[in-house]
C-alpha positions as CSV (number, residue, x, y, z in Angstrom):
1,X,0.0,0.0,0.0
2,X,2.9,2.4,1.0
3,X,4.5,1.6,-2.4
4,X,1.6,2.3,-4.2
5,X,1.2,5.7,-2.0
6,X,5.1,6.2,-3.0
7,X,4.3,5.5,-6.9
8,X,1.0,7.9,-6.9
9,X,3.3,10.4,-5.4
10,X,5.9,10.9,-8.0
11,X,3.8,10.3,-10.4
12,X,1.9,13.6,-9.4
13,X,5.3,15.4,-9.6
14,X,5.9,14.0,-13.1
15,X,2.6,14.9,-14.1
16,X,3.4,18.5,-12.8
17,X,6.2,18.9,-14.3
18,X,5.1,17.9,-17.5
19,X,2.5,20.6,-17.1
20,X,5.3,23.2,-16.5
21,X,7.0,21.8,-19.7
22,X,3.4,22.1,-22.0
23,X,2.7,25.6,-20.2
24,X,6.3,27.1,-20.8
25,X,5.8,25.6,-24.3
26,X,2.5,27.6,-25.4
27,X,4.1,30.8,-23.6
28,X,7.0,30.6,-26.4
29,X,4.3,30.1,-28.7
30,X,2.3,32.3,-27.9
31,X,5.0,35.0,-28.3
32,X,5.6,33.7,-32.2
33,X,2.1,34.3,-33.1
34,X,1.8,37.6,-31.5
35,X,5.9,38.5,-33.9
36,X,3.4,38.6,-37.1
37,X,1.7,42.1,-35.3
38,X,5.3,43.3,-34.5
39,X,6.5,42.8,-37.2
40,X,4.9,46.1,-39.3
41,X,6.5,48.3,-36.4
42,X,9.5,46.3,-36.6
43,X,12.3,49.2,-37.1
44,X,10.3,51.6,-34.2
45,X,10.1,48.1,-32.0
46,X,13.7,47.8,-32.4
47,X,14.7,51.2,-31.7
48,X,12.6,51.7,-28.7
49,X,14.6,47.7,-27.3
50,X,17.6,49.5,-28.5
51,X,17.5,52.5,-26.7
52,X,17.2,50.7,-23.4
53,X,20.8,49.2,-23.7
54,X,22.1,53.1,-23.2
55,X,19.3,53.8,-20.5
56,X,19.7,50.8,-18.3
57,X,23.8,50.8,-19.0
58,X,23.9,54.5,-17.3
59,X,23.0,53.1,-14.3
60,X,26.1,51.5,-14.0
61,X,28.0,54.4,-15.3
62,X,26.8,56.8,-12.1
63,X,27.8,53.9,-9.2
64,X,31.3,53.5,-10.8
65,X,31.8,57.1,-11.1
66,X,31.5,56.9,-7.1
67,X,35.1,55.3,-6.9
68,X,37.1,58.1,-7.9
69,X,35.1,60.3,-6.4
70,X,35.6,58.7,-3.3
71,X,38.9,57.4,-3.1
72,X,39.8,61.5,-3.8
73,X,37.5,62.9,-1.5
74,X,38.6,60.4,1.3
75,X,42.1,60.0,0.5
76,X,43.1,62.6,-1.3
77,X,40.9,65.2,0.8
78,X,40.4,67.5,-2.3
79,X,37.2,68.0,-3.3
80,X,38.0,70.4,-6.7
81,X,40.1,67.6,-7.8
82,X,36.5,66.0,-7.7
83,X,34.0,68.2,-9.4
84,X,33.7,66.7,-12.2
85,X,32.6,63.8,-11.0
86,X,28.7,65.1,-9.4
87,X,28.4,67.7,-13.2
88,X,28.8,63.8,-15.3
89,X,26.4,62.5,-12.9
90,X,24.0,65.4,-13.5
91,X,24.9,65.1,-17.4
92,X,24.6,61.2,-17.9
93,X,21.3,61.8,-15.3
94,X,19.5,64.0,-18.0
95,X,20.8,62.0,-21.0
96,X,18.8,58.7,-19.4
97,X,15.9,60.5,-19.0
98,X,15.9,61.9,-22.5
99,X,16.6,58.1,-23.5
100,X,13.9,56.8,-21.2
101,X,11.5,59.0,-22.3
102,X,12.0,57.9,-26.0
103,X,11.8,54.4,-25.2
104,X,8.5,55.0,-23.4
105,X,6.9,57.0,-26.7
106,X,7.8,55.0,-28.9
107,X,7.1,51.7,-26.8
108,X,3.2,53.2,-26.5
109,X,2.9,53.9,-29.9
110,X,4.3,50.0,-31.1
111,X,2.1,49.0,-28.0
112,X,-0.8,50.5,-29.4
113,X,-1.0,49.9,-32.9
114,X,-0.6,46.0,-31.7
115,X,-3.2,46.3,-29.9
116,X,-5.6,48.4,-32.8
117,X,-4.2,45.8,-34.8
118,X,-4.8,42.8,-32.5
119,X,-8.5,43.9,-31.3
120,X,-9.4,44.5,-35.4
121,X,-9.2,41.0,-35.7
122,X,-10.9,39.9,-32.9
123,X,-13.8,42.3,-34.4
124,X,-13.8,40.3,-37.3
125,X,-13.6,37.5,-35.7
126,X,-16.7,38.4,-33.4
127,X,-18.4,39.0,-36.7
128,X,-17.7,35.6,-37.8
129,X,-18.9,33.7,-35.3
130,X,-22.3,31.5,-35.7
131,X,-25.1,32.0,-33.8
132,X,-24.6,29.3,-31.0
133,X,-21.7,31.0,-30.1
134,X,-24.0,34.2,-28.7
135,X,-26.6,32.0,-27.7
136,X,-23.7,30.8,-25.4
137,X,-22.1,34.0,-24.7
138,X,-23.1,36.8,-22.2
139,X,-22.4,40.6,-23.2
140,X,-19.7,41.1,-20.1
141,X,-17.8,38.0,-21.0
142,X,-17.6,38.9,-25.0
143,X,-16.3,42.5,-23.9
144,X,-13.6,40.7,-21.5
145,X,-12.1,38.2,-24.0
146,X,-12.5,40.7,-27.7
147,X,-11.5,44.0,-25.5
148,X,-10.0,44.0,-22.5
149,X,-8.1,40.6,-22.9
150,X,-6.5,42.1,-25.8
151,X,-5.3,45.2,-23.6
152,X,-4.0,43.0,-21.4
153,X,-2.0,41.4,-24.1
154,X,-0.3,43.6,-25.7
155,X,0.0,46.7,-22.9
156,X,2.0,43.8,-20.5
157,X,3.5,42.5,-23.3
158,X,5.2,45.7,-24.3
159,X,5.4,47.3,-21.2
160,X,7.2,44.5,-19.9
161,X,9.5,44.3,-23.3
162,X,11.0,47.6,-21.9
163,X,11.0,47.0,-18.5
164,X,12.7,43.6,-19.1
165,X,15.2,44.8,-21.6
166,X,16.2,48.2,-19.6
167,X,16.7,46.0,-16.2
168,X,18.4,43.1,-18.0
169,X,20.9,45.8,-19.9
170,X,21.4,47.7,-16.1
171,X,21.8,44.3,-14.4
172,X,24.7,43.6,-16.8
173,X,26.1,46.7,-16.6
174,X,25.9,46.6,-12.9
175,X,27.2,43.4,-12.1
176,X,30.3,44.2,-14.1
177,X,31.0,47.2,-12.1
178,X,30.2,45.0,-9.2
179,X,33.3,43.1,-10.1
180,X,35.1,45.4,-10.9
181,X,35.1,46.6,-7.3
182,X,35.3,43.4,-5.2
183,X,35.1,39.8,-6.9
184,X,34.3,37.9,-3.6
185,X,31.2,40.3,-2.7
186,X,29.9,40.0,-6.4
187,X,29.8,36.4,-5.3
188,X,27.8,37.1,-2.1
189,X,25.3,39.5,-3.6
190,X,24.9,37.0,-6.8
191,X,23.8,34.1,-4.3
192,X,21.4,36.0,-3.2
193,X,19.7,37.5,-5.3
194,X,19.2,33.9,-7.9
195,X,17.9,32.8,-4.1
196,X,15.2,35.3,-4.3
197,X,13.9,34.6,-7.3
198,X,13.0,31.0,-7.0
199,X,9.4,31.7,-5.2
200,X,8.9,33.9,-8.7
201,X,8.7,29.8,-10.4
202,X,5.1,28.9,-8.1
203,X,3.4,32.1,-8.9
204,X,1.9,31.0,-12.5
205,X,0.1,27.3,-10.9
206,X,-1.0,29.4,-8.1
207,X,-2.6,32.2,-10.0
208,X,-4.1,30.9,-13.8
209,X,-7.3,28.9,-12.1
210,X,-7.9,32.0,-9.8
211,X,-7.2,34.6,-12.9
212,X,-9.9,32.7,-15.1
213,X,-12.4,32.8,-12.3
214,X,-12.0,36.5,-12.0
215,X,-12.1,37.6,-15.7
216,X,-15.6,35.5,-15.4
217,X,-16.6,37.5,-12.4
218,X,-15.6,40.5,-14.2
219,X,-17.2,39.4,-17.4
220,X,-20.7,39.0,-14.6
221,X,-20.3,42.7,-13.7
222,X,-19.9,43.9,-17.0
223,X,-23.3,41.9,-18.2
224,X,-25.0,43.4,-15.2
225,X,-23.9,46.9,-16.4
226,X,-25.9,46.5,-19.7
227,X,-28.6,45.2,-18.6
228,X,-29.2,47.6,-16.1
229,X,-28.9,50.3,-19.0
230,X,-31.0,48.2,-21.7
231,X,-33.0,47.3,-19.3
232,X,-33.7,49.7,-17.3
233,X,-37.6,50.4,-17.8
234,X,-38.4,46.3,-17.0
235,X,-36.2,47.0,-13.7
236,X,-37.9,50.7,-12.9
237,X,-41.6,49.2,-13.8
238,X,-41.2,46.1,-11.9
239,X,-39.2,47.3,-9.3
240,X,-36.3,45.3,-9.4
241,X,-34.3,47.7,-8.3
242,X,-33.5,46.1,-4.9
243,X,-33.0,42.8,-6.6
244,X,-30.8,43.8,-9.0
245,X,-28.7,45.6,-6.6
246,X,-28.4,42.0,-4.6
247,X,-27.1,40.3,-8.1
248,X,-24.6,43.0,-8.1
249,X,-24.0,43.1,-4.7
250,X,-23.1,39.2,-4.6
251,X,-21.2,39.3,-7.6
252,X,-18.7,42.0,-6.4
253,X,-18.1,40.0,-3.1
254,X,-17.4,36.9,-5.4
255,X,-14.7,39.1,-6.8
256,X,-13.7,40.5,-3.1
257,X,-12.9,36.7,-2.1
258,X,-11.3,35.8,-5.2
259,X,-8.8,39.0,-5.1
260,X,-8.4,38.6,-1.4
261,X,-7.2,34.8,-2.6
262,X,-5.1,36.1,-5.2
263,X,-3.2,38.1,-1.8
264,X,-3.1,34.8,0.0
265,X,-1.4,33.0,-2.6
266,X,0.9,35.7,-4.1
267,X,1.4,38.1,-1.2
268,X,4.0,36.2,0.6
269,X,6.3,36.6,-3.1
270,X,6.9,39.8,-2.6
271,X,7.8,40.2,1.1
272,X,10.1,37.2,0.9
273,X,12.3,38.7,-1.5
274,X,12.4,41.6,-0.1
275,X,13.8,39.9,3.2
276,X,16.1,37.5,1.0
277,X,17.2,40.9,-1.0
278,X,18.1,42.7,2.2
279,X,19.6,39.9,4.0
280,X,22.1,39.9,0.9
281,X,23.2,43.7,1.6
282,X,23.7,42.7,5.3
283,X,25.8,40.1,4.1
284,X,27.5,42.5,1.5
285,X,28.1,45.0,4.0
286,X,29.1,42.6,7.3
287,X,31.7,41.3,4.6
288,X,32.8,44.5,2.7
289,X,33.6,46.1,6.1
290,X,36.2,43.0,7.2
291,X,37.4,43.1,3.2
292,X,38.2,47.1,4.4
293,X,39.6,47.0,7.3
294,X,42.5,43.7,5.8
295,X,42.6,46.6,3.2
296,X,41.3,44.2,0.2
297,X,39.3,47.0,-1.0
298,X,39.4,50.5,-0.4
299,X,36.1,53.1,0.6
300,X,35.8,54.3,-3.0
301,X,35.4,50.5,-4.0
302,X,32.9,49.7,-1.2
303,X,30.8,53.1,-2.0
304,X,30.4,52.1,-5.4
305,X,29.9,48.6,-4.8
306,X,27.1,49.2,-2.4
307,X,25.6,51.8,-4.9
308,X,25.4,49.6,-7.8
309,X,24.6,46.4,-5.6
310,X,21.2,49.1,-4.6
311,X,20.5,50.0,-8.2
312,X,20.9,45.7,-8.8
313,X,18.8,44.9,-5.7
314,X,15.8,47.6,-5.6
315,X,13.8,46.6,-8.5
316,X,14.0,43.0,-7.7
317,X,12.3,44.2,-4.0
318,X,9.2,44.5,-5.8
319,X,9.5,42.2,-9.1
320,X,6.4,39.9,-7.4
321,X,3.8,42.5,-8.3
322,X,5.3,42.9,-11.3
323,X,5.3,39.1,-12.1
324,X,2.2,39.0,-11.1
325,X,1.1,41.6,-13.7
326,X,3.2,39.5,-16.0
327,X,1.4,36.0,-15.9
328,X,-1.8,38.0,-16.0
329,X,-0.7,39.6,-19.2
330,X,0.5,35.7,-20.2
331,X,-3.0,34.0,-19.6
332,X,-4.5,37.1,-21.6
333,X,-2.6,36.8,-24.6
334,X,-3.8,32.9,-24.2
335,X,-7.3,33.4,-24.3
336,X,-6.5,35.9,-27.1
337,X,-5.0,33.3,-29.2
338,X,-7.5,30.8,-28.4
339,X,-10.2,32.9,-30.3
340,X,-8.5,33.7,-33.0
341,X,-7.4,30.1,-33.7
342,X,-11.3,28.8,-32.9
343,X,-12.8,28.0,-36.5
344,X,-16.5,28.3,-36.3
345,X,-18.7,25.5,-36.9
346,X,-20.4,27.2,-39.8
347,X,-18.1,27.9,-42.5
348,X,-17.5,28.1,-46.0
349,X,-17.0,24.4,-47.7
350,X,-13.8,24.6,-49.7
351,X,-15.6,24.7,-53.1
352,X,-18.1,27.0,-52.0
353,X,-20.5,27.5,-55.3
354,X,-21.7,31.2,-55.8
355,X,-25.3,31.0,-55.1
356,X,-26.4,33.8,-58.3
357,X,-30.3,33.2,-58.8
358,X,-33.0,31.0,-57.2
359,X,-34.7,29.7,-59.9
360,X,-36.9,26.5,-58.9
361,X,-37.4,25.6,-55.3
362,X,-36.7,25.2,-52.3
363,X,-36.4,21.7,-49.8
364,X,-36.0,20.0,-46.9
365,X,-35.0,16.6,-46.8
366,X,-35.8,14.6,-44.2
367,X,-34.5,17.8,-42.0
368,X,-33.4,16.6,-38.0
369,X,-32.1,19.5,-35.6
370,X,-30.6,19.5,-31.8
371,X,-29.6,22.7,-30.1
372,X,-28.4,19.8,-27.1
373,X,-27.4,16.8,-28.1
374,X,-30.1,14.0,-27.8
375,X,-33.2,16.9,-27.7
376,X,-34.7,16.8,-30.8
377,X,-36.0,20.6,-31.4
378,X,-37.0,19.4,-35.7
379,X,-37.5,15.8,-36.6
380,X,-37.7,14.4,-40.0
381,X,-38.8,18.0,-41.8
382,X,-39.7,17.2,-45.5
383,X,-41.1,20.3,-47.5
384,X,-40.8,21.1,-51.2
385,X,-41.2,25.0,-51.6
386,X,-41.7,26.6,-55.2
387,X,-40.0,30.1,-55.8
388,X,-42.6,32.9,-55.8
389,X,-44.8,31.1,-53.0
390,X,-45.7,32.6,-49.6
391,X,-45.2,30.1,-47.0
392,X,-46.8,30.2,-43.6
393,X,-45.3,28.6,-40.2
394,X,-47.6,28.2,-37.6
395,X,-48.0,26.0,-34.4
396,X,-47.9,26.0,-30.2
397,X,-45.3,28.3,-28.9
398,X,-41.4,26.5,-28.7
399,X,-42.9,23.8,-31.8
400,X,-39.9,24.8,-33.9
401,X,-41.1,27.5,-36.0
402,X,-38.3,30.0,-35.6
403,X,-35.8,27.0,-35.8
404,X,-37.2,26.1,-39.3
405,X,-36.5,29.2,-40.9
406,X,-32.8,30.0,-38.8
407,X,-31.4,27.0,-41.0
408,X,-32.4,28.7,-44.2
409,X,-29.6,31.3,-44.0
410,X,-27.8,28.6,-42.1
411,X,-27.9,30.7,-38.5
412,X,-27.5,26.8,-37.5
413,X,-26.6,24.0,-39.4
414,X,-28.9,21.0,-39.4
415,X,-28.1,17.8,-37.3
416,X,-29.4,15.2,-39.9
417,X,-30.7,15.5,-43.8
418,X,-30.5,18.3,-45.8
419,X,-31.7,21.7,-47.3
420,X,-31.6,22.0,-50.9
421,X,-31.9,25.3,-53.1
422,X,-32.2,23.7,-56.4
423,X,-31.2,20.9,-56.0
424,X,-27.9,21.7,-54.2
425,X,-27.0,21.1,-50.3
426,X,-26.8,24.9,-48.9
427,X,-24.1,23.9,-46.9
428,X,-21.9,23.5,-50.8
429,X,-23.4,27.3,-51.3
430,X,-20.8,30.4,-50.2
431,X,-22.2,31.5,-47.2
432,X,-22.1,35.3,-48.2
433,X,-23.8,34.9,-51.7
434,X,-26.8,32.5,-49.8
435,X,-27.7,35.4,-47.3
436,X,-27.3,38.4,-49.9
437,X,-30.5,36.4,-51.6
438,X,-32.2,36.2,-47.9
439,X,-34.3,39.6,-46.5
440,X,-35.4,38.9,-43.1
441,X,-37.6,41.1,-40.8
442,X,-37.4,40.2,-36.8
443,X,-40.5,40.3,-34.2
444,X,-37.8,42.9,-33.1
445,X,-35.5,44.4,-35.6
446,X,-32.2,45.4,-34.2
447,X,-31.7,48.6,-34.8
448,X,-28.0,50.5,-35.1
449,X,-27.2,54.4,-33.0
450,X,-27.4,56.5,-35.7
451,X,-29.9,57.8,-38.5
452,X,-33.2,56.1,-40.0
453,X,-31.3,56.7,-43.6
454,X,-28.0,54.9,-42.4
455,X,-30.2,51.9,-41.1
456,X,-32.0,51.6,-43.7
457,X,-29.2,51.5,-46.0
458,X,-27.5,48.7,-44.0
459,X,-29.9,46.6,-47.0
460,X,-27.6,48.1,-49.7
461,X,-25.0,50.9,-49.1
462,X,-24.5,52.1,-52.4
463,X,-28.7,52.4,-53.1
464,X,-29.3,55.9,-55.1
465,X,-31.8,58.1,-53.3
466,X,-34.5,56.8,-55.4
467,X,-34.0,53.6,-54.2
468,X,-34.2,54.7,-50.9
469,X,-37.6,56.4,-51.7
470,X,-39.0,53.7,-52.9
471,X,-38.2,51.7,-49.5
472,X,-39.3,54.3,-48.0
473,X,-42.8,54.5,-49.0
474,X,-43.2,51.1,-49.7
475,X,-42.6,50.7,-45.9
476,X,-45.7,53.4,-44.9
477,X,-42.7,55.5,-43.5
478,X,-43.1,58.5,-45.5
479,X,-46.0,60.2,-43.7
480,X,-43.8,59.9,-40.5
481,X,-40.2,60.7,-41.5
482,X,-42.3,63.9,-43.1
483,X,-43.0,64.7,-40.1
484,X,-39.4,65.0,-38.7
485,X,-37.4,67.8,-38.6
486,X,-34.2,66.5,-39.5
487,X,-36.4,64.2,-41.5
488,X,-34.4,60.4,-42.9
489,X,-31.5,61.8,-41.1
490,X,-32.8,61.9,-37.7
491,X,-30.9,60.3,-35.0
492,X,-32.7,57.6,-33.7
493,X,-30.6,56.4,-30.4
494,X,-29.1,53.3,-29.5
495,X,-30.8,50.5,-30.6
496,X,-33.6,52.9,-31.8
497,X,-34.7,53.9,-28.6
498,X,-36.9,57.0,-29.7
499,X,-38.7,55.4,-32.3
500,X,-42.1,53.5,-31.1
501,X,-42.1,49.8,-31.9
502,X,-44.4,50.0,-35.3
503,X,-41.9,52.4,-36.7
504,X,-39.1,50.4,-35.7
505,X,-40.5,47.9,-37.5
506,X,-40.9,49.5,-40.5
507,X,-37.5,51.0,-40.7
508,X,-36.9,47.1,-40.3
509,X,-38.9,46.3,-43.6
510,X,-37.5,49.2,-45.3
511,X,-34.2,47.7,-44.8
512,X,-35.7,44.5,-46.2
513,X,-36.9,46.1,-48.9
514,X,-34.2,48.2,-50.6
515,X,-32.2,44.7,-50.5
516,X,-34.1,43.5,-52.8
517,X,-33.5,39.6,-51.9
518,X,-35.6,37.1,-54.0
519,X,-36.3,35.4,-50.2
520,X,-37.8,36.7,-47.2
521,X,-38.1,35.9,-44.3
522,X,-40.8,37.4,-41.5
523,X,-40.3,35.9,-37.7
524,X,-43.6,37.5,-36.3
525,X,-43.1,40.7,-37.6
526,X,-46.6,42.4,-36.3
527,X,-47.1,40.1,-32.9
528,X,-45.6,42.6,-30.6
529,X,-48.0,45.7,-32.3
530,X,-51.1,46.8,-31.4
531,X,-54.1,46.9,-33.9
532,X,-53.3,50.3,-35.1
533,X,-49.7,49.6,-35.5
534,X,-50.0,46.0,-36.8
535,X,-52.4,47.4,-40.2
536,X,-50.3,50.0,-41.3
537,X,-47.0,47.6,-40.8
538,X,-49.3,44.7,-42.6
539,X,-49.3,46.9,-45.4
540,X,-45.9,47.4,-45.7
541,X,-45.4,43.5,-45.4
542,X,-47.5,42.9,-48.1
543,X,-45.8,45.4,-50.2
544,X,-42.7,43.3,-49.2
545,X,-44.0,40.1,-50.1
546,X,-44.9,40.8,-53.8
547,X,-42.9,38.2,-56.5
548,X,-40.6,36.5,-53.6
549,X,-40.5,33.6,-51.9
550,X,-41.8,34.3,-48.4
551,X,-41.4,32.4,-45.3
552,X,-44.0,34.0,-42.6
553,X,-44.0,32.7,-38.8
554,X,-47.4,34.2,-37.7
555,X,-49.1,34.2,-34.6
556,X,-52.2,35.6,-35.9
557,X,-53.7,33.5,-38.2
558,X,-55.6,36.3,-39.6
559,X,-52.2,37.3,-41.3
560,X,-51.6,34.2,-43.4
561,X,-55.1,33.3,-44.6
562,X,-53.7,34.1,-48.6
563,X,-50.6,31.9,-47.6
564,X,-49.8,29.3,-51.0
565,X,-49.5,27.0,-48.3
566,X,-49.7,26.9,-44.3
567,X,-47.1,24.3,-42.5
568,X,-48.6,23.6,-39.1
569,X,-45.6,22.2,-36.7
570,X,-46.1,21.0,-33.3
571,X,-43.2,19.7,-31.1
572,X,-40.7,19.5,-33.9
573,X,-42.6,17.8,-36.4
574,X,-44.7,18.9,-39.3
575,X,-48.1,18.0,-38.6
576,X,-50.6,19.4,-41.2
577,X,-50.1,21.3,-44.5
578,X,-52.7,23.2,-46.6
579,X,-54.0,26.1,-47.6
580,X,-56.1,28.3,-45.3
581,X,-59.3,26.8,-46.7
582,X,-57.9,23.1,-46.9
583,X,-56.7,23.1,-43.2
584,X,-60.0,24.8,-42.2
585,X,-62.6,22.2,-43.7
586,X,-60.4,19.3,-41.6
587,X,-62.0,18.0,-39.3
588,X,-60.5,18.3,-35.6
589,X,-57.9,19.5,-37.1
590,X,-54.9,21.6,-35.4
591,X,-54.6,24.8,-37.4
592,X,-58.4,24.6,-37.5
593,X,-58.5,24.2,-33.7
594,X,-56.0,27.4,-33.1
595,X,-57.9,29.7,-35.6
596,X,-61.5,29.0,-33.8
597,X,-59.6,29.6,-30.6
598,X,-58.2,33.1,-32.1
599,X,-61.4,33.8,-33.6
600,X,-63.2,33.6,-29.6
601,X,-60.4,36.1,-28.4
């Protein structure tokens, strides 16, 4: 048994080390893939690494200067002979700032354009992405890893470039001076200060599972933010005020514990070199005194020693918060790289064909979809849609309706069978040419900060204004943007927060409209409207629907009674399909069981 306890033990050490191994491995690569951003700054990179040798090499330059100066002050007892020595400490002193300060511009300026360059991508990637990966995602979280994770990267990254490079180019610089001045105290000082960095080789274990937890906590504040501002007439009307305060409250002592954990497991770094750090300059100074009095080394020597052992030592005092920021800046640039190297699951196939006009139909083939594995949402769809026909989706709330028409533009891909746009898999079409032939017009349409004319033209940018007129009042919006001031270019807030939901709505069909796509889509465009509302945007539907192929999820069944043909789905599966007056003259049937309960309402 005690072997076996012996065995399980060191094999928990290999396994550890092995970790170490994999985790110094991905750091180096992780610094490869980031050389590709560098490398356009290259020259301004190099100069700013460049100018550190001079800064951090000055250092060393003022403590030997101490000798002379010294050794004629004490021995000599002439202080003009001197002079000269303070006026190069004063010149040398300005230089290094100057040199610093260069190295500090042009560090932010390399540092920055990484990061513009680094955070562009992860926009585009964003972009990218598939639906499931938002359905998975919370707003704080995508803020944390596509913003601040790429701050993180790249500001520690370059930050510590400098910092690295200026201390390693001192530390050489200062070590030689150290001995030049005594040999056998460079040997003290040396032992300890290698002893004082080995608690810096824990800190990474210790910190990565408690850094992950807190950029999720953070990522749960930063949700809570917006959706106290997006949703702050829910939270004033129901009162939630209280509650919501509690959510935040909690989630701010989650982060409380987890930083005060961070102090318990890192805080101890920090103090212990700066005991192991000061115990050295006892030792320096217990030894350089019996070196002085043998006369091994004279006061100039041990002046200059002890000022470039300070210079050597200080920094090192306090390296633990700074290594702490380091490995921070490490796991970010991690995360970083792990999003850019995800490839989503809906993509282009590599011989994408151009989808350029829909000429015959559209079909589902024995169509199966899962948003969690082994939960059917659609089972066994089979539907053969002619172009030009208006298709109605009806059925019980969570039947699949919306699901059946989010595979169309492939927002999801489907788990079994196939969709087929004349006769080919949409999954063999290019993805961008397949939804630039797809208009679609939400229960409720996003839309952008900025003016009804720029979100309208999000259909087609380079529309002429006649186009744009003919959107327009195909939409019903001309009586109302008439009656603006500023007129199409009125500002309409985020997310179109001054425009009423009906008008919303239409500035969503507009958008659908001066598209032009030869399919359109309409997820319960007029269920959230009241009667008023809902007839004037009904008409602008209609307009919408004339000569395309329509796809209608309706909740009122009053709205698809001129429907080609109605699908009726309940719990995933088609059930009946017909027109209005075939489904109607069933007996018992579904759709005619929903309508007569509409009809009572």
């Amino acid at each position: 048994m005690r072997n076996n306890k012996k065995f399980y033990k060191c094999d928990m050490r290999m396994f550890a080390k092995i970790k170490e191994k994999i985790a110094s491995y991905y750091l180096i690569q992780n610094y490869k893939k980031i050389f590709p951003y560098i490398r356009p700054y290259w020259f301004r990179a190099l100069l700013a690494i460049l100018i550190t040798i001079p800064v951090g090499s000055m250092d060393a330059v003022i403590a030997w200067s101490l000798k002379p100066y010294m050794d004629i002050v004490l021995i000599e007892k002439s202080v003009r002979s001197a002079a000269y020595v303070p006026l190069l400490i004063i010149v040398f002193s300005l230089t290094q700032s100057f040199l610093n300060y260069a190295a500090t511009y042009l560090n932010g300026w390399v540092g920055r354009k990484i990061t513009n360059d680094l955070k562009d991508d992860l926009y585009v990637k964003l972009l990218q992405n598939d639906v499931a990966f938002f359905d998975r995602s919370t707003s704080g979280d995508i803020q944390i890893r596509f913003n601040s994770d790429a701050e993180s990267a790249c500001s520690g990254l370059i930050n510590n470039i400098k910092i690295f490079a200026t201390r390693f180019f001192s530390s050489i610089a200062l070590i030689c001076v150290l001995f030049y001045n005594s040999w056998q105290l460079t040997i003290v000082a040396l032992i300890f200060m290698f002893a004082a960095f080995v608690p810096l080789g824990k800190i990474r274990k210790r910190i990565k599972a408690l850094t992950m937890q807190s950029l999720t906590a953070g990522g749960n504040i930063a949700t809570q933010y917006n959706e106290a501002f997006n949703g702050n007439r829910v939270i004033t009307s129901y009162n939630l005020h209280e509650q919501q305060h509690r959510i935040f409250s909690f989630n701010q002592k989650n982060i409380f514990k987890l930083s005060m954990k961070m102090i318990q497991r890192t805080g101890l770094v920090s103090p212990m070199m700066h005991f192991l750090i000061s115990s050295g300059i006892a030792g320096v100074v217990w030894f350089g005194s019996y070196l002085i009095v043998t006369g091994q080394m004279t006061g100039g020597n041990f002046v200059s020693f002890i000022a470039a052992l300070l210079m050597l030592y200080t920094p090192i005092k306090t390296i633990g918060n700074s290594y702490n920021a380091l490995q921070m800046s490490f796991l970010a640039m991690e995360r970083v790289f792990e999003i850019l190297e995800k490839v989503p699951s809906i993509t282009n196939s590599p011989n994408a064909i151009p989808l350029e006009k829909i000429k015959k139909n559209i079909v589902f083939k024995n169509v199966c979809f899962e948003y969690i594995p082994g939960k059917r949402v659609l089972n066994d769809i089979n539907i053969d849609i002619p172009v030009g026909h208006m298709i109605a989706i009806v059925g019980n709330s969570g039947g699949g309706k919306t699901t059946f028409v989010n595979l169309i533009p492939r927002f999801y891909d489907v788990t079994a069978g196939e969709i087929l746009i004349d006769g080919i898999n949409i999954k063999d079409l290019d993805l961008y040419s397949l939804r630039d032939k797809i208009a679609m017009v939400f229960q409720d349409n996003f839309l952008f900060t900025g003016t009804i004319r720029e979100n309208i033209l999000l259909g087609k940018e380079n529309a002429t204004e006649e186009e744009l007129n003919a959107a327009i009042n195909a939409a019903c919006l001309r009586e109302f943007i008439n009656s603006l001031d500023a007129g199409v270019d009125t500002q309409i807030g985020e997310r179109g927060i001054l425009l009423s939901g009906g008008q919303k709505q239409r500035v969503g069909i507009a958008r659908a409209f001066i598209k032009n796509a030869p399919i359109v889509i309409l997820d319960e465009a007029t269920s959230a409207l009241d009667n008023k509302s809902e007839a004037v945007v009904q008409q602008a539907i209609d307009n919408l629907m004339r000569d395309r192929t329509v796809f209608v999820i309706a909740h009122r069944l009053s709205t698809v009674r001129n429907a080609d043909k109605i699908i009726v789905i309940n719990q995933g599966k088609i059930v009946e399909v017909g027109s209005h007056k075939e489904l109607l003259a069933k007996e018992n049937g579904i759709y005619k069981s929903l309508y007569d309960a509409q009809l009572k309402i």
